[in-house]
Backbone bond lengths (Angstrom), bond angles and torsions (degrees), N, CA, C in turn:
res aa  C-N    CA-C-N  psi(-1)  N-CA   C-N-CA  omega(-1)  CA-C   N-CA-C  phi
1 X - - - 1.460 - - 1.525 108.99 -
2 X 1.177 119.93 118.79 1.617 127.38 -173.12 1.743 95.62 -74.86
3 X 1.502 110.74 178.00 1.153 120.27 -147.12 2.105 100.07 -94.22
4 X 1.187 94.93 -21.41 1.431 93.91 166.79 1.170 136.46 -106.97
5 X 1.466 119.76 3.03 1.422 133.74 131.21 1.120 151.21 -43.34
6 X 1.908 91.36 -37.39 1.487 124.35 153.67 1.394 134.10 -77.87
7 X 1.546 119.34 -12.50 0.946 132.93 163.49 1.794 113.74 -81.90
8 X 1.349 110.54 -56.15 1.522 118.78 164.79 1.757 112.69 -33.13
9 X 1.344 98.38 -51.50 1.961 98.21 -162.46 1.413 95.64 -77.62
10 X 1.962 130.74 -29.04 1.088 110.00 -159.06 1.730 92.42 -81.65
11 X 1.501 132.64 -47.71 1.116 123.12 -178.92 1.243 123.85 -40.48
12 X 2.270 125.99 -34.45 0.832 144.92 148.86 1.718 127.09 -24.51
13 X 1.222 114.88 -34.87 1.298 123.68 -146.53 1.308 131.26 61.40
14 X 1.163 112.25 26.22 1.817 126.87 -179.68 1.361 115.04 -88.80
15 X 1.072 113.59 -8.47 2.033 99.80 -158.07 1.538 97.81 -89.85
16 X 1.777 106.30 133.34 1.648 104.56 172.38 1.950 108.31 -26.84
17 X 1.370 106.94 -168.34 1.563 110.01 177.34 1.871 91.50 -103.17
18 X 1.433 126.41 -17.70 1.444 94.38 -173.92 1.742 95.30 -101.34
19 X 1.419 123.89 -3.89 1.376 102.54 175.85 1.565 108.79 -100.15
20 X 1.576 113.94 -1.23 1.767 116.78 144.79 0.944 115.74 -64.48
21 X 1.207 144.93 -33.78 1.368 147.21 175.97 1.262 129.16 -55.81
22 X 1.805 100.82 -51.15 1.647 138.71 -169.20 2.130 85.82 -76.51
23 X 1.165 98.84 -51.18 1.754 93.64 -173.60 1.388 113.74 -81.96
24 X 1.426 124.66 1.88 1.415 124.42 172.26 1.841 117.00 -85.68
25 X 1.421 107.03 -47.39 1.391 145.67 145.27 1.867 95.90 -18.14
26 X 1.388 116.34 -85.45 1.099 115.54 -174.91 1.434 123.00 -65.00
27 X 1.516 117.11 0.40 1.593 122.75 -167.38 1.644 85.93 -95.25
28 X 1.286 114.03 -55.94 1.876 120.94 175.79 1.316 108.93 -36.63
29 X 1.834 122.82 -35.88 1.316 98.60 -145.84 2.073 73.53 -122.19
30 X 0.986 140.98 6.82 1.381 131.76 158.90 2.080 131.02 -123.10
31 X 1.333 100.34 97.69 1.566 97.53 -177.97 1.133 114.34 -32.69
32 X 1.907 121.17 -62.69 0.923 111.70 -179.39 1.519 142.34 -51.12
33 X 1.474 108.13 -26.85 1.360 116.04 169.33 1.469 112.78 -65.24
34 X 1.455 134.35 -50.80 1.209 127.79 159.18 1.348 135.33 -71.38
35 X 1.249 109.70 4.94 2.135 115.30 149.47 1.643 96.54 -78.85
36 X 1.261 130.91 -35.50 1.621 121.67 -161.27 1.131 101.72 -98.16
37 X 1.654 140.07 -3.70 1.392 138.19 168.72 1.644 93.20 -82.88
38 X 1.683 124.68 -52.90 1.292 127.03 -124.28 1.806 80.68 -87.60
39 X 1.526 118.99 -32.90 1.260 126.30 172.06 1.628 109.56 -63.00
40 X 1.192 130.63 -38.13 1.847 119.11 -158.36 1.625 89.42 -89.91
41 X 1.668 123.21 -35.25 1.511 123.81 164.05 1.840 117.57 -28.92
42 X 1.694 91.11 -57.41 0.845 88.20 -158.61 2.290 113.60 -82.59
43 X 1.008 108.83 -18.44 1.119 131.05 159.00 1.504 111.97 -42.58
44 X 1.555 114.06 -71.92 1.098 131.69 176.98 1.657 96.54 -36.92
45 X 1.161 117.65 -82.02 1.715 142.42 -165.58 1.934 87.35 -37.26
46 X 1.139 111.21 -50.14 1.697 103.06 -164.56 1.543 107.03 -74.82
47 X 1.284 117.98 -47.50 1.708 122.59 153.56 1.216 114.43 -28.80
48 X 1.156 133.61 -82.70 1.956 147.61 -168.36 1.809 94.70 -54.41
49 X 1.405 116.54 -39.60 1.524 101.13 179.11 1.117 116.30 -87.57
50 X 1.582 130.24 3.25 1.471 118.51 -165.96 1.407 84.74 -111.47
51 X 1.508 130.21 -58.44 1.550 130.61 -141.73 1.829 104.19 -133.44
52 X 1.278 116.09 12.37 1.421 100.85 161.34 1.457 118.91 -71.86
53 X 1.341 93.87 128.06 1.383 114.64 173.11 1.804 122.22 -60.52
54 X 1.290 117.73 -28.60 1.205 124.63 -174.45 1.802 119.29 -41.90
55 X 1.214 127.84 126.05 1.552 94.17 -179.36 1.625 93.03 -84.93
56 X 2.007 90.85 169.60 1.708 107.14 -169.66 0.711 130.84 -31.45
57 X 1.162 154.02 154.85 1.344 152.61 -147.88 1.332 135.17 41.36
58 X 1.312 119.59 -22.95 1.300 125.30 -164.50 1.997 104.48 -105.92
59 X 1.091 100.06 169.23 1.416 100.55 177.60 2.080 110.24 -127.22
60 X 1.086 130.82 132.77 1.281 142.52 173.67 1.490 87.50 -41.88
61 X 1.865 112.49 146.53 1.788 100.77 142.45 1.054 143.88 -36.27
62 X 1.552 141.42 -174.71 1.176 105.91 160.65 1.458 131.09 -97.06
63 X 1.594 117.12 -9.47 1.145 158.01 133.90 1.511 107.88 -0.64
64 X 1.538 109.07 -69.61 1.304 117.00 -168.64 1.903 113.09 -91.34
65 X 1.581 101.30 -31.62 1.171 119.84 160.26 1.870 108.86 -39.99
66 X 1.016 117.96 -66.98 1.758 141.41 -172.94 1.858 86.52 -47.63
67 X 1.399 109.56 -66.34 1.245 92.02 -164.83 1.641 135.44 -84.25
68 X 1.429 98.08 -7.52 1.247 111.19 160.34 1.641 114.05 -67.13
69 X 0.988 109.21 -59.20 1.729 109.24 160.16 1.603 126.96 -45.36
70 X 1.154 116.87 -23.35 1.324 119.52 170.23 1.544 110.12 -77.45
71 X 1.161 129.19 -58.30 1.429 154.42 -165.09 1.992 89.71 -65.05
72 X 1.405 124.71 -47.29 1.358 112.78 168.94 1.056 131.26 -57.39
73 X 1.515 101.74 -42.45 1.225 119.51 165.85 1.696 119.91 -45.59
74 X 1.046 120.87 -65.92 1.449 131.27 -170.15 1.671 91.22 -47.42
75 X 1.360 107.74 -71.85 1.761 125.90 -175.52 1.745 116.51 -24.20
76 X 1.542 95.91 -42.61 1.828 118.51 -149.65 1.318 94.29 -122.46
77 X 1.480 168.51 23.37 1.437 128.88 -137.44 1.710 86.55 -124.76
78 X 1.197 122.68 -30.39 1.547 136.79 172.17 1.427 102.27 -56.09
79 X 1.358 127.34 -48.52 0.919 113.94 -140.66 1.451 104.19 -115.64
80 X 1.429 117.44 -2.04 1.390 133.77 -171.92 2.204 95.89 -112.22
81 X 1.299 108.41 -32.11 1.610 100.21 160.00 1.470 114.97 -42.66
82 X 1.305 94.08 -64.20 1.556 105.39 -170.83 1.403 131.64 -52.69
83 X 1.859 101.78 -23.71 1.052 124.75 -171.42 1.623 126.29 -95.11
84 X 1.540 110.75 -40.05 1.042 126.91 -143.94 1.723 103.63 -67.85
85 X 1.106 115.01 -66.70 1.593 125.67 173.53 1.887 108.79 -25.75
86 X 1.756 105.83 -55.09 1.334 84.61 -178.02 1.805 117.86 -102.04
87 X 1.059 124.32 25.90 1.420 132.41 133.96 1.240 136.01 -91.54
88 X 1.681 112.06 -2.26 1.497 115.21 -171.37 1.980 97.67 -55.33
89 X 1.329 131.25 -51.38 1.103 140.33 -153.12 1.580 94.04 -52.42
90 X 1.346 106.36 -77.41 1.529 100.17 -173.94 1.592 124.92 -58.40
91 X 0.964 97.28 -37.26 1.462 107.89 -176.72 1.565 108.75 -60.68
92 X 1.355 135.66 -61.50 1.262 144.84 -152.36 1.721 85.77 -101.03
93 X 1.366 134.74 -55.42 1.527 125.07 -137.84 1.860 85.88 -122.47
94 X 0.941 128.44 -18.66 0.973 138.96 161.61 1.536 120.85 63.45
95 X 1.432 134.86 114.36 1.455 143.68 -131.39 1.649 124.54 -60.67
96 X 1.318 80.65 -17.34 2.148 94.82 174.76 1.293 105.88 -134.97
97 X 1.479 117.29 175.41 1.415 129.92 -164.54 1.351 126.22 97.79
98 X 1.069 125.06 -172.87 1.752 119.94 -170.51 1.344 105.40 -73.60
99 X 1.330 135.08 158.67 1.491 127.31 153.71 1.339 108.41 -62.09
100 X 1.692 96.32 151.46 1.485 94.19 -177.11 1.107 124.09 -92.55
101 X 1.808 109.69 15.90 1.713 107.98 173.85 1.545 99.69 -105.41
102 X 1.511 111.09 -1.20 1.481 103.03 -178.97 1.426 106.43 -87.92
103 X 1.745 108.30 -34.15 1.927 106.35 -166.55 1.985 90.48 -81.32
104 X 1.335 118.18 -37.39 1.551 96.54 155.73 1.442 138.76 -30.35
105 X 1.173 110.96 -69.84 1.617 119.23 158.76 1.450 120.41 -31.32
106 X 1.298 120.80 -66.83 1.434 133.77 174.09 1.322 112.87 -54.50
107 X 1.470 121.83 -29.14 1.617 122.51 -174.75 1.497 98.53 -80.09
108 X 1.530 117.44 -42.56 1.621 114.35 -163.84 1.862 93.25 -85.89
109 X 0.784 107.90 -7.47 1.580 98.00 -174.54 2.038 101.65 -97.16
110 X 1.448 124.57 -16.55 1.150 124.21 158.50 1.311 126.91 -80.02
111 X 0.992 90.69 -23.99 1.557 90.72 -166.70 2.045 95.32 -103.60
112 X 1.127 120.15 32.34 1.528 116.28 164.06 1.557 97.20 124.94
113 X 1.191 102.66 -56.93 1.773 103.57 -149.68 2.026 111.83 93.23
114 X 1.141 92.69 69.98 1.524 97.51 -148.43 1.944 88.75 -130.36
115 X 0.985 130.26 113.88 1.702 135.09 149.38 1.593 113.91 -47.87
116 X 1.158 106.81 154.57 1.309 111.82 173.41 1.509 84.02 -114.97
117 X 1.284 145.82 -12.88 1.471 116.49 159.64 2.071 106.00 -145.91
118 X 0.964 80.98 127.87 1.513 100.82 175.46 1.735 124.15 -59.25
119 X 1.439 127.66 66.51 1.585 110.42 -167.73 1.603 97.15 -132.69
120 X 1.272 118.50 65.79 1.473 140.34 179.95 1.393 119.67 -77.67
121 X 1.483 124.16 -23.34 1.492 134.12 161.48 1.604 111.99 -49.02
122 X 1.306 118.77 159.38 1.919 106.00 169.37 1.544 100.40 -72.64
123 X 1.254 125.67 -34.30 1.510 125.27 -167.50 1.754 101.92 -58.76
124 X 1.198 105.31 -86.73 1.586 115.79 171.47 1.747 110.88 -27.21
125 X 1.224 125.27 -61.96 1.682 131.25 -151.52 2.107 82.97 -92.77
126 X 0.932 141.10 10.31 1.710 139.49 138.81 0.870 113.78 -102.98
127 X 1.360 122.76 -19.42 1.648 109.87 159.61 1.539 112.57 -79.40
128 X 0.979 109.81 -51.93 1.567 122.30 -161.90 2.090 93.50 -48.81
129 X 1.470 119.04 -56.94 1.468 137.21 174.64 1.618 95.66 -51.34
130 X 1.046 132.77 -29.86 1.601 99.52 -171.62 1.669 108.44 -133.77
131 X 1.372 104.11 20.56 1.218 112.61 144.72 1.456 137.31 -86.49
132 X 1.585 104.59 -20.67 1.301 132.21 -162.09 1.707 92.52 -112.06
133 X 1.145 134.12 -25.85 1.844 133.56 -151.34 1.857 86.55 -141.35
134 X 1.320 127.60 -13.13 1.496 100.46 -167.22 1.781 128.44 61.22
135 X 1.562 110.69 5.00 1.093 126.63 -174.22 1.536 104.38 -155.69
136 X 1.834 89.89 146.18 1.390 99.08 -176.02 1.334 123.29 -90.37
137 X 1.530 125.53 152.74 1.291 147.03 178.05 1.359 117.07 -154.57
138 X 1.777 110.49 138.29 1.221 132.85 -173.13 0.874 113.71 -148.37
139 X 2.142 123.00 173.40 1.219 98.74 -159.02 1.743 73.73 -123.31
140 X 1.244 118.72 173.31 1.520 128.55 -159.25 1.678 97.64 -92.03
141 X 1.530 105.20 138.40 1.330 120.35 -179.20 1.900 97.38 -30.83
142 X 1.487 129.84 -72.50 1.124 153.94 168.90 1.579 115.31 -64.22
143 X 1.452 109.04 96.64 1.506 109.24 -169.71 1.668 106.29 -134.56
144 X 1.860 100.17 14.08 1.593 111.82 -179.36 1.331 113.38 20.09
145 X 1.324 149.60 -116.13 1.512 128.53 -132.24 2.002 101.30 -112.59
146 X 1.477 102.85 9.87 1.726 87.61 178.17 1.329 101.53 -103.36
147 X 1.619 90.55 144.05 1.613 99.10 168.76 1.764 111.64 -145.06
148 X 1.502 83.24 119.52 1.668 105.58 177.40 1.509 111.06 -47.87
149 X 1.429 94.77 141.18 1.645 129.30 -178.04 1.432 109.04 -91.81
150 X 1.147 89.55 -81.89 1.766 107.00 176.34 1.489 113.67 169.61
151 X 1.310 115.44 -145.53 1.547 114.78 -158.73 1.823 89.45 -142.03
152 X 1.635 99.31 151.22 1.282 114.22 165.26 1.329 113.52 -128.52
153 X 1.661 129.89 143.11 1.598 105.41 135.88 1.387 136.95 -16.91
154 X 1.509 112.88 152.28 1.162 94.50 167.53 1.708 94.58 -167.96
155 X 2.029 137.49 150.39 1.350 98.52 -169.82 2.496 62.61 -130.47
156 X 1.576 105.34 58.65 1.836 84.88 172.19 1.782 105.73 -90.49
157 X 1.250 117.11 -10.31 1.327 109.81 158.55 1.518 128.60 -98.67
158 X 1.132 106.14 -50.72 1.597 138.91 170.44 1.368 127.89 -115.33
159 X 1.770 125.79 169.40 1.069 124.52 141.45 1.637 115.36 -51.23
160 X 0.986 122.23 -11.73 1.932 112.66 -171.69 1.577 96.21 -127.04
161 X 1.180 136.62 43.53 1.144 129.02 177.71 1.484 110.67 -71.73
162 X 1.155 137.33 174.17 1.294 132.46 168.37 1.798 105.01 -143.57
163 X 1.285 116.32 149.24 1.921 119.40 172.06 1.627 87.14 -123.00
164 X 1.408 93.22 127.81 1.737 109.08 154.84 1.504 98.96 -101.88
165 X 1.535 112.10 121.05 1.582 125.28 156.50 1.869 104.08 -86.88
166 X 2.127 80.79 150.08 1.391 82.15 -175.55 1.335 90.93 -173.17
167 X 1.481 111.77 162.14 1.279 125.35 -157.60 1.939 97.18 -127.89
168 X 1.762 105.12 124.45 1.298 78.20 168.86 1.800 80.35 -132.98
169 X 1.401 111.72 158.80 1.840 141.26 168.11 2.299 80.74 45.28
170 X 1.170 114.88 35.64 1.337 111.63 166.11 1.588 117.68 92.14
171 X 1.302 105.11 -6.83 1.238 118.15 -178.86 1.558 115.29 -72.69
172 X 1.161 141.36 144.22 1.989 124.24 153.07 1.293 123.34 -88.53
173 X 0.922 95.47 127.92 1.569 120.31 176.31 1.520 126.36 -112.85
174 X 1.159 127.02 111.18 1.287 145.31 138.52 1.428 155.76 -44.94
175 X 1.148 128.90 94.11 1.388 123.02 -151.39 1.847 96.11 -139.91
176 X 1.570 90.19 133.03 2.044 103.13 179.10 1.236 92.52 -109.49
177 X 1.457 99.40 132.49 1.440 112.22 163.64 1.415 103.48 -110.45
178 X 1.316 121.19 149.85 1.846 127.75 164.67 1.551 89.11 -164.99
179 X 1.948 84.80 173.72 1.798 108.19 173.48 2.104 97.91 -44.08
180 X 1.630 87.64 178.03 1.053 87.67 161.42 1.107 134.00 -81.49
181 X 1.792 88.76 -34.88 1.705 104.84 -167.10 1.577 113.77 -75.77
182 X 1.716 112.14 -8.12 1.421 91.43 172.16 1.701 128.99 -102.70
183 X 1.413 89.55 33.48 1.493 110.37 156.64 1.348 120.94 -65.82
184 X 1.942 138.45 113.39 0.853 119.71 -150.55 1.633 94.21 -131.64
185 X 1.698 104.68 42.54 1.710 134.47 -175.64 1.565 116.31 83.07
186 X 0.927 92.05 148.20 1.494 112.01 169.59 1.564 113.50 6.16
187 X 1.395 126.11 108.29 1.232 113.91 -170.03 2.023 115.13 -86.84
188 X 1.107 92.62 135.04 2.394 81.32 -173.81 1.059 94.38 -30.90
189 X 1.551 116.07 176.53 1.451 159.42 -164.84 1.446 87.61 -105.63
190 X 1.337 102.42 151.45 1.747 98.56 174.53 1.491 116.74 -92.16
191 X 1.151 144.46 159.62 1.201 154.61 -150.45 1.557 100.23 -95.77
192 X 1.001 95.09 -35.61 1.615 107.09 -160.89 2.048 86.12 -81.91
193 X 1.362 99.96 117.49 1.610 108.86 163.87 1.508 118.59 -79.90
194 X 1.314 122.19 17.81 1.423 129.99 174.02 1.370 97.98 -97.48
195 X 1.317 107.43 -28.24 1.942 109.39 -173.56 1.452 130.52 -99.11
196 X 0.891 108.84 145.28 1.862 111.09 -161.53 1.932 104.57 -117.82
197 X 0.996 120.13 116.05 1.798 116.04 171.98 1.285 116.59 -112.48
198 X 1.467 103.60 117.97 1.502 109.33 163.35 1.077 108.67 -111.09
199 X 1.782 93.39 148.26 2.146 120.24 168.04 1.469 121.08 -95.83
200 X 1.613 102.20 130.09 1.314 90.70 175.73 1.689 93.97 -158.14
201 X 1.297 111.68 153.44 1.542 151.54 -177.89 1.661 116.82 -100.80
202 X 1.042 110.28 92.37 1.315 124.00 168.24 1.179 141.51 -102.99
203 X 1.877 128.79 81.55 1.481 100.66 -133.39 1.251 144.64 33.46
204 X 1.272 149.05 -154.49 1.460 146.24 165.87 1.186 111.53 -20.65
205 X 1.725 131.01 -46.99 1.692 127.92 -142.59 1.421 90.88 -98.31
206 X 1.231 106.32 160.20 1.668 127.50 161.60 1.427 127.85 -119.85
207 X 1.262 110.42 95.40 1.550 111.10 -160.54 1.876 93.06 -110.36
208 X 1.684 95.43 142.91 1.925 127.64 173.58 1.682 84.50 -117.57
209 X 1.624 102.20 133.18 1.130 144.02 -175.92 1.434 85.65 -113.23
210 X 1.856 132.34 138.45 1.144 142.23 -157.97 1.564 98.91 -154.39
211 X 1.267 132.37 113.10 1.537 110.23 -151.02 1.724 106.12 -174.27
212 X 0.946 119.06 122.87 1.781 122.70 171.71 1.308 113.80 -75.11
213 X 1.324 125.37 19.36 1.080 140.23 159.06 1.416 137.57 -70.21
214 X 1.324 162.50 128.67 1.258 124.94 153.57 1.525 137.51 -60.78
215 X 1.276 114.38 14.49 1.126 104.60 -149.90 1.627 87.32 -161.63
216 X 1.514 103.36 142.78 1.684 112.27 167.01 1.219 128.69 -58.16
217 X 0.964 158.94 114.54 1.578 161.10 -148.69 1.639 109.56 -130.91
218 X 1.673 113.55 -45.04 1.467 108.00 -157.85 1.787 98.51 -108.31
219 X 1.215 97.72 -18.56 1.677 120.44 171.03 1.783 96.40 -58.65
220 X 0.903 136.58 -33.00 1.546 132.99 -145.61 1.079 97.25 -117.69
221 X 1.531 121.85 -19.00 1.608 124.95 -178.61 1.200 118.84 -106.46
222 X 1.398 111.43 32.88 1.440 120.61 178.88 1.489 109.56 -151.45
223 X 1.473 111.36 138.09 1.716 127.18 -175.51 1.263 99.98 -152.32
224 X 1.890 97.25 163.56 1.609 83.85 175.07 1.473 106.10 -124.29
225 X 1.270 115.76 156.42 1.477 142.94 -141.59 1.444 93.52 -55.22
């Protein structure tokens, strides 16, 4: 199976579980492979909302899905290169509505404040960062009143985005980590005047601090090794 076949089936949901595994493995340990997933994602996503045929609710196979996408492709591919980057916003994330690191926040803060994986130790949460980023992150010997939750999915930058939850003096706090490069500028201000966002650059990663705070807390408690 060539390398963009393998990219197609994994976006698909096709790939056995150990050659999902074997191609997840290689997304951790190559940027470029995850700019050209986080790009055909996002391609895909602007296709299925402009010209799927499916009526509402329902979704095409994937069979027929594949080849309808091919056949656009051939038709559009000139003209959707040229295009895609500066319509991705509306098209995929679409020009009004909440930010999507703010209705993030609000979703993990309704629904519990709850991780889908627990790696809050320095050992685990530098592993967990550079298995997931290919780059390291830790949190500083001295990190006074925050204390890590855990980590969620997340796709408000990318397909590989990641949220570290975290608690600082009782408060929740929110923080996205991704590459740098799939920063696609300055993300809005949140709507919500209870919420405060900070930017910051950490080697390779680009982490938004999301926070009822004034002030960065979980941003300041993290360096890398």
């Amino acid at each position: 199976m060539n390398h963009a076949d393998r990219l197609e089936r994994y976006l698909d949901g096709l790939l056995e579980p150990a050659d999902r595994a074997e191609f997840e493995r290689d997304l951790a340990a190559s940027p470029e492979l995850r700019e050209r997933v986080d790009l055909q994602a996002r391609i895909n996503a602007g296709l299925h909302r402009l010209m799927d045929p499916a009526p509402q609710g329902e979704r095409a196979p994937v069979t027929a899905r594949r080849l309808w996408r091919t056949q656009i492709w051939l038709a559009a591919a000139a003209a959707l290169a040229a295009a895609v980057l500066g319509v991705w916003w509306v098209v995929v994330r679409g020009p009004s509505g909440p930010d999507p690191l703010e209705a993030e926040y609000h979703r993990i803060v309704a629904a519990g404040f709850t991780p889908e994986t627990v790696c809050t130790d320095d050992a685990t949460f530098r592993e967990w960062v550079n298995n997931k980023f290919g780059q390291p992150l830790q949190p500083r010997p001295d990190r006074g009143p925050v204390q890590y939750v855990g980590w969620n999915a997340s796709r408000v930058l990318s397909t590989y985005s990641g949220l570290l939850l975290a608690r600082v003096d009782g408060q929740q706090v929110v923080v996205l980590i991704d590459q740098r490069y799939a920063e696609d500028g300055r993300l809005p201000r949140p709507a919500d005047r209870a919420l405060h966002q900070f930017r910051r650059v950490v080697g390779g990663l680009i982490l938004y601090e999301i926070t009822p705070l004034d002030h960065p807390a979980v941003l300041d408690s993290l360096m890398q090794p």
